[in-house]
Phi, psi and omega in degrees: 000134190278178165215062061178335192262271193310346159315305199298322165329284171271037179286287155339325197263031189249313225228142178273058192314101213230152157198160196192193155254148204242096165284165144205176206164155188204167189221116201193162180252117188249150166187112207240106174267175213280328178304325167083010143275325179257099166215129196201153163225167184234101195246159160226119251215111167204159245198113182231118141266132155284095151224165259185135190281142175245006181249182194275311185238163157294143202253327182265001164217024159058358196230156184286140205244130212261321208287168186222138199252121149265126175207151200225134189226129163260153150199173179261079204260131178236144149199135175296133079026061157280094170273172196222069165186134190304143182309149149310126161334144138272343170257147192246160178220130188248127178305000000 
């Protein structure tokens, strides 16, 4: 059993602290029909990181970890359209 004064101890060592420079960006299709039901967009969505380990050692190999990470995240994102503001005149009329 650990004891409460040594957690704080190895607290630091749990985690793979990486920091960097971050890209991210999305590409996506928007489309708000006339019904004010069918409104939905479809994006596609990624994420590029560069980083470098920020602690001195691997907590879990003892040894200095050197490497430099590239990691890279897609995901797809839908998402439904409710809008909330009352329909538009069909006729406009200019003064």
């Amino acid at each position: 059993m650990m004891c409460l004064s040594c957690s704080a101890i190895y607290k630091k060592g749990y985690d793979r602290l990486n920091g960097g420079v971050i890209l991210t960006g999305s590409v996506g299709y928007m489309y708000l029909g006339d019904t004010r039901l069918l409104n939905f967009s479809i994006n596609l969505e990624f994420m590029q990181a560069w980083t470098n380990p920020y602690r001195d050692r691997n907590f879990d190999t003892g040894r200095k970890d050197n490497r430099k990470l590239n990691s890279q995240f897609y995901t797809i994102r839908v998402s439904w359209i409710i809008p909330l503001f009352r329909r538009m005149p069909k006729e406009f009329y200019l003064y």
